[in-house]
PAFI-857731 format. One record per residue (C-alpha): x, y, z; residue in three letters. Coordinates in nm, 3 decimals, m for minus. Each point is the difference from the previous one (the first is absolute). Layout:
! PAFI-857731
X Y Z ALA
...
//
This chain:
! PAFI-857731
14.273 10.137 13.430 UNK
m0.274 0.187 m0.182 UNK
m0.317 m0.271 m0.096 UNK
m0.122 m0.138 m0.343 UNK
m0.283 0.142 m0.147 UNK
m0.142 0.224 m0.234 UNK
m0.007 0.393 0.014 UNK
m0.231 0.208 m0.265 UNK
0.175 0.294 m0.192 UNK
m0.132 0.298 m0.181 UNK
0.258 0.021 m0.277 UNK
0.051 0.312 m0.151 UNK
0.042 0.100 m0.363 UNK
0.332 0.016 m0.102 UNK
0.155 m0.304 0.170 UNK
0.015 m0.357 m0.087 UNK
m0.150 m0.285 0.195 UNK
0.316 m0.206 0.085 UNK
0.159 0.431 0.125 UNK
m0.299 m0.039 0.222 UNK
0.033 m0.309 0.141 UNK
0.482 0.073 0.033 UNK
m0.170 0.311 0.261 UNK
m0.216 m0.241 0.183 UNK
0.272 m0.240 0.028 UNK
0.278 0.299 0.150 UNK
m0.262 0.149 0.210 UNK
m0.115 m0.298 0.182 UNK
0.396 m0.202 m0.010 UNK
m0.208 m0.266 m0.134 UNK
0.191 m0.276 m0.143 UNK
m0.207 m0.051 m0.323 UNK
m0.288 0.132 m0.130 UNK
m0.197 0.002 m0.318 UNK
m0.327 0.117 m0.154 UNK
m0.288 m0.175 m0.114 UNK
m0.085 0.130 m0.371 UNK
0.204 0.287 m0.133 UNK
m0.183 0.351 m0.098 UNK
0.165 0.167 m0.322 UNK
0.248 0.285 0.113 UNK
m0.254 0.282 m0.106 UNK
m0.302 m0.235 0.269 UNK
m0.091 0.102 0.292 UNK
m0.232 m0.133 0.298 UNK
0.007 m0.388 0.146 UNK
0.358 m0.162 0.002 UNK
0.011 m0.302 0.267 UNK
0.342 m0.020 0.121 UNK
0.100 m0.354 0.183 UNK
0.225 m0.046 0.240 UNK
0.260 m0.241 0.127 UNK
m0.175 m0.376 m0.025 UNK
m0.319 0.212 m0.161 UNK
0.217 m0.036 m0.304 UNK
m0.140 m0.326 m0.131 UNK
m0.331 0.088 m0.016 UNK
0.083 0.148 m0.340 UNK
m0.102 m0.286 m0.227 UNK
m0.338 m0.105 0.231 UNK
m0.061 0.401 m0.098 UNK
m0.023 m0.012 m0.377 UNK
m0.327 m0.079 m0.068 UNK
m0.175 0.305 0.225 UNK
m0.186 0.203 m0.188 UNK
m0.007 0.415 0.011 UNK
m0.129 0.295 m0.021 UNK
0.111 0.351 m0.177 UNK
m0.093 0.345 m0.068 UNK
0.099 0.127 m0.298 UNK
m0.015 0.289 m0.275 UNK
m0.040 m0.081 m0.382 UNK
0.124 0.270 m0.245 UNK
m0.225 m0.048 m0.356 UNK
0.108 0.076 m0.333 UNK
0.424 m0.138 0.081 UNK
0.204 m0.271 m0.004 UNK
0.347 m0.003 0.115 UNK
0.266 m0.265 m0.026 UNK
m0.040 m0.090 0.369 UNK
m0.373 0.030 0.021 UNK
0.020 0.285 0.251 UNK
0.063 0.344 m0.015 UNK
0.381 m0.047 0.122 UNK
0.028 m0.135 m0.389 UNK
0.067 0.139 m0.313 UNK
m0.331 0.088 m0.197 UNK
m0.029 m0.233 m0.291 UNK
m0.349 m0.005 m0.152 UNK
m0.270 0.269 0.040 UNK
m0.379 0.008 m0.079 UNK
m0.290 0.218 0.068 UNK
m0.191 m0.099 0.266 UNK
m0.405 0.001 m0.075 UNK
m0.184 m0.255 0.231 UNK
m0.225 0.118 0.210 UNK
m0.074 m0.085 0.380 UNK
m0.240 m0.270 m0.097 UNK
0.224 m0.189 m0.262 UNK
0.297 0.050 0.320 UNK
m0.242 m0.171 0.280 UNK
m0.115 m0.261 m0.263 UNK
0.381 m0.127 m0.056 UNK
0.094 0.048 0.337 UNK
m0.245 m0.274 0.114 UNK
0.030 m0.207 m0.299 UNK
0.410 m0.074 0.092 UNK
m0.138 m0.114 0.357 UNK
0.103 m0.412 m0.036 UNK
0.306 m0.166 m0.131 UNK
0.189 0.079 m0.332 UNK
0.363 m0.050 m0.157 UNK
0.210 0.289 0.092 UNK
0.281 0.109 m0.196 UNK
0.292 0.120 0.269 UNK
0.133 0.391 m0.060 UNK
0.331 m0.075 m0.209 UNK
0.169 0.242 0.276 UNK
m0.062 m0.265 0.253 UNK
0.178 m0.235 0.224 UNK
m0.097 m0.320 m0.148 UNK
0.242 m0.207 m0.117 UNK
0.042 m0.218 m0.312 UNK
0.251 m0.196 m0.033 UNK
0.157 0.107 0.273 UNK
0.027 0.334 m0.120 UNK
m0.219 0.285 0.191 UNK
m0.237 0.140 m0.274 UNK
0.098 0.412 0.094 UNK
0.325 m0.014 m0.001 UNK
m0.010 m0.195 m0.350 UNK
m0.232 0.287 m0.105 UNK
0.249 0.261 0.116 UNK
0.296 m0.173 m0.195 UNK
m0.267 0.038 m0.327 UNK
m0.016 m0.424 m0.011 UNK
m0.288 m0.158 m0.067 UNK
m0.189 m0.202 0.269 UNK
m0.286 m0.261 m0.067 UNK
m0.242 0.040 0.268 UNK
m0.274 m0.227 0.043 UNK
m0.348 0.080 0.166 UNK
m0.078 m0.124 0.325 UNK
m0.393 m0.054 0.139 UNK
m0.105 0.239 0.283 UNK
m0.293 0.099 0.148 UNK
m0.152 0.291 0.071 UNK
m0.274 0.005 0.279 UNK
m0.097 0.335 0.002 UNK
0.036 0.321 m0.233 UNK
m0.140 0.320 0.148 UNK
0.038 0.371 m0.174 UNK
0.077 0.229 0.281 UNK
m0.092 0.315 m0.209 UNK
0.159 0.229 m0.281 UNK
0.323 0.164 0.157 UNK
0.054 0.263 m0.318 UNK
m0.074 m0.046 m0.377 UNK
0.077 m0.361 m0.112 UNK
0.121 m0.089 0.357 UNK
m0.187 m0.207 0.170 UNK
0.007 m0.212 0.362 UNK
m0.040 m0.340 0.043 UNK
m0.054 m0.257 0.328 UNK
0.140 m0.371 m0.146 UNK
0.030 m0.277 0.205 UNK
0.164 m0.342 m0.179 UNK
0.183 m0.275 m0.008 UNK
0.391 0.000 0.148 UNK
0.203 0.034 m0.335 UNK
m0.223 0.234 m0.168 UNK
0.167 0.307 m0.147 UNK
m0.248 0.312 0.049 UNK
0.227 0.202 m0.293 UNK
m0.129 m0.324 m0.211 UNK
m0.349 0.104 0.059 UNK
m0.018 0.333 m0.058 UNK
0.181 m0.063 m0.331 UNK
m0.332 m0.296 m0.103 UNK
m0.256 0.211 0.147 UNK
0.112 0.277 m0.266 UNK
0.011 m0.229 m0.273 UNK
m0.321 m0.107 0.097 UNK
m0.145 0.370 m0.008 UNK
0.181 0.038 m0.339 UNK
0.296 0.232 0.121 UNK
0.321 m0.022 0.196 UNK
0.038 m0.020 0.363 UNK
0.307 0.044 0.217 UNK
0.020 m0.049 0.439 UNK
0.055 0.329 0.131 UNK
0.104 m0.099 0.374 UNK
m0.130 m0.286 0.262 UNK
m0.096 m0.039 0.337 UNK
m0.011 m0.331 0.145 UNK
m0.243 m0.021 0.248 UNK
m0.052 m0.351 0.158 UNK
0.182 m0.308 m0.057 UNK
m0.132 m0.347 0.085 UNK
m0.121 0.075 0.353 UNK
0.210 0.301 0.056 UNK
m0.136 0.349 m0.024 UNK
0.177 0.332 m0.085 UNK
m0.186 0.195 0.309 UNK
0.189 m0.283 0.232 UNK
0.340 0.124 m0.164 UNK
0.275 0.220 0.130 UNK
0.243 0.279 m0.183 UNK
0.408 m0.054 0.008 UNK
m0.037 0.276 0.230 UNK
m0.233 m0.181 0.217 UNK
0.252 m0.272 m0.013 UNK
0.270 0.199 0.103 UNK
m0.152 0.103 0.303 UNK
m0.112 m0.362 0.147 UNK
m0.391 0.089 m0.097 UNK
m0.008 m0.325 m0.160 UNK
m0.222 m0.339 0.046 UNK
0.186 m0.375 m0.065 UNK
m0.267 m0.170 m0.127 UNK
0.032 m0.399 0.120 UNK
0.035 m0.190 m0.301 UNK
m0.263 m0.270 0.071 UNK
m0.257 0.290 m0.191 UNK
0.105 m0.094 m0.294 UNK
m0.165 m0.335 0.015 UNK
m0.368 m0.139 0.027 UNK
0.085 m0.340 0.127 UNK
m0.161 m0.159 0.336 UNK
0.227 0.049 0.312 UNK
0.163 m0.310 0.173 UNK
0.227 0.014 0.310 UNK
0.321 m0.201 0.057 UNK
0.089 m0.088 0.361 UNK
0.380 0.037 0.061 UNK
0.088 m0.348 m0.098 UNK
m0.181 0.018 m0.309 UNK
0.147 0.333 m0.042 UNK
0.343 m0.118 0.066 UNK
m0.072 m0.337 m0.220 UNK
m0.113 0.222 m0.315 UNK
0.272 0.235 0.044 UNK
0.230 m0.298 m0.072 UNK
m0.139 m0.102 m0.315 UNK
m0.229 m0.322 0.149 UNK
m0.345 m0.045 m0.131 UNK
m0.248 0.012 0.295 UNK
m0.316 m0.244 0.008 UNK
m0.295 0.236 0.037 UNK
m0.394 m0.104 m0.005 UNK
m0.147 0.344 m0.215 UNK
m0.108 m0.014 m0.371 UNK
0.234 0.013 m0.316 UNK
0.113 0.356 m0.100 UNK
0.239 0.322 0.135 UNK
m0.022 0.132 0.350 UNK
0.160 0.300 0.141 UNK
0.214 m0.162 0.296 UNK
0.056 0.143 0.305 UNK
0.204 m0.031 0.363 UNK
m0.087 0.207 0.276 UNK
m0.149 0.232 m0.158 UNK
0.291 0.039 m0.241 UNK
m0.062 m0.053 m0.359 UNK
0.250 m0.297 m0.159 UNK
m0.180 0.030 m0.363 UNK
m0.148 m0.254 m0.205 UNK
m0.047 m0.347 m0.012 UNK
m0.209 m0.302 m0.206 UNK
m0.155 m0.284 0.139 UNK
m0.035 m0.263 m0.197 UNK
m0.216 m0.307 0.091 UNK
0.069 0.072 0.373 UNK
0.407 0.105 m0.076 UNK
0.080 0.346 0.069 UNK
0.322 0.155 m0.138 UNK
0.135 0.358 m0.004 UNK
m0.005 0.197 m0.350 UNK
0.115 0.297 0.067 UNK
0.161 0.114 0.283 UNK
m0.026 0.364 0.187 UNK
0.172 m0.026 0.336 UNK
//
């Protein structure tokens, strides 16, 4: 039976995240797999696919941060915030490089970011873009992210530009290239994005479908994922834990990436010398 773990994907244009991750799961008989953050069916680059027992390691994945490359078209807005959309507002564009590079670095931090209506969020149980599509009204609320770095890449053609942004998980890129043209005094619309690295993962590490297809592919042990000290389990221990006992254990308070035999089991807490397994991998 094929192993947990994670494999890296170079998703193509054109194809949606979860279509990515149904090929995965026919091409390696796997019996589940999923995908640890979704690109938009127009993204490309960095899609982590899980699979098997790799499955759970969605929620302990939220929170990782990422990086994109992007291209901003000036002087548009469309109703999705990329150029997929319908054009709704048009302005001439007349900053100049230096009023660009000054309002690139002054959205590196944290602010309250208004979600593209033609989103998945939901509210109220309803997803936001299908709401939009029906013509219903959605109140969307802003969320904090972050964004850690903001670099311009250069000017592709007129009003086009390339960016390098690396932020917080949750943080809609078609968001910011709709404030950074408000901020310039025009209209800005995403023109396509690349994803390049997610949490620890790297796009250069990734493989094609094709790739896939023909074996060339690395299952990345799921243990990456997580920065917590090692601690081994004998078999007894192993077997004890596996049954849902608490085992007594003399190592400080906190998470620990558990293993037997070299095989990883997943995580568990100790707490005032009681060890317990959280989530489990095997």
């Amino acid at each position: 039976m094929l192993e947990s773990g994670i494999i890296l994907i170079n998703k193509p244009k054109g194809i949606s995240s979860n279509k990515v991750v149904n090929v995965v799961k026919a091409t390696l008989h796997a019996k589940k797999c999923g995908h640890l953050g979704t690109l938009d069916l127009e993204g490309e680059g960095l899609l982590p696919v899980t699979v098997n027992n790799a499955t759970k390691l969605f929620d302990y994945f939220l929170d990782k941060d990422k990086t994109y490359e992007t291209n901003f078209v000036f002087g548009i807005e469309t109703d999705t915030l990329d150029t997929s959309g319908v054009v709704q507002k048009t302005a001439e564009v007349t900053f100049t490089r230096e009023d660009l590079e000054r309002e690139v670095r002054n959205m590196v931090g944290e602010y309250d970011q208004m979600p593209p209506t033609y989103s998945a969020k939901k509210v109220g149980g309803k997803v936001a873009y299908k709401e939009a599509r029906k013509g219903c009204e959605i109140a969307l609320s802003p969320k904090r992210v972050k964004i850690y770095s903001f670099k311009i890449l250069g000017e592709i053609e007129k009003n086009v530009f390339r960016f390098e942004i690396s932020c917080s998980s949750g943080t809609y890129i078609r968001s910011i290239a709709r404030d950074l043209a408000y901020h310039l005094g025009t209209y800005g619309s995403m023109q396509c994005i690349l994803r390049t690295r997610c949490g620890g993962f790297y796009l250069k590490d990734a493989v094609t479908l094709e790739e896939l297809k023909d074996g060339k592919f690395k299952l990345i042990s799921a243990d990456c994922v997580f920065n917590y000290e090692k601690l081994d389990l004998n078999d007894d221990e192993f077997f004890r834990i596996e049954n849902g006992q608490t085992l007594r254990k003399e190592v400080l308070d906190g998470k620990y990436k558990l293993y037997n035999s070299s095989t990883f089991l997943g995580i568990g807490e100790c707490y005032r010398n009681s060890l317990k397994l959280t989530l489990r991998l095997f």
